[in-house]
N, C-alpha and C positions, 0 to 999 in steps of 0.2 A: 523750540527746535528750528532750525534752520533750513533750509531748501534740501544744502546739500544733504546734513544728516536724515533727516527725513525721505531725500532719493537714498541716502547708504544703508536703513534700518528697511527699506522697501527690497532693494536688489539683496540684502542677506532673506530677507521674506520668501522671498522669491526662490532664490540658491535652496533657502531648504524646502519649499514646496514643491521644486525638482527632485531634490534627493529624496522626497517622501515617494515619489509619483514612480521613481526607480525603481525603489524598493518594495511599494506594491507589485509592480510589474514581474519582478522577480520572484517574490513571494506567491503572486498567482500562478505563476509559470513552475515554482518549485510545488506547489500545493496542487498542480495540476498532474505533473509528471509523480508525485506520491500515490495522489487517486488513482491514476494507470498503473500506477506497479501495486498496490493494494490488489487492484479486482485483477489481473493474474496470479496474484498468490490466491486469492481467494478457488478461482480455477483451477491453480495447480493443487491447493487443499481439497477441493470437491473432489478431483481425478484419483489422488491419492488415499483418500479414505473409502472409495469407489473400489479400486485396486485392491485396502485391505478387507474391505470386508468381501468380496473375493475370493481372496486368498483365505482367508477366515474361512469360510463355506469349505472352497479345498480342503482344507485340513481336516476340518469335521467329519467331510465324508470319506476321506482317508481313516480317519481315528475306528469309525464306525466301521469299515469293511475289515480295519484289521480285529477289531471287536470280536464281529462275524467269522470270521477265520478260527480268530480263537478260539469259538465257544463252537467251531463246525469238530476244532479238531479231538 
């Protein structure tokens, strides 16, 4: 192999050891910005299962007074 091919199999080497070093780059940056939207779904799943069970309790003790109502009248 020759100087030049040898320089031309090194600068392709290279071109894609850029394109690799991008694409981690991006990949960590996309994998990073997933993580953050993850743990606020995760928050906004906590808030809202928070809320029904909540509302669950409400009901219950709506069910129960009308129960009592019932069995007063």
């Amino acid at each position: 192999m020759s100087n030049q091919q040898t320089r031309h199999a090194l600068d392709r080497i290279e071109q894609r050891i850029d394109q690799l070093l991008e694409q981690v780059d991006r990949l960590e940056r996309e994998n990073r910005s997933l993580m953050e939207r993850q743990q606020t779904l995760v928050h906004e799943r906590a808030g809202l299962v928070q809320r029904n069970e909540e509302a669950r309790t409400r009901v219950e003790a709506m069910i129960e007074r009308l129960k009592s109502l019932e069995n007063a009248g």
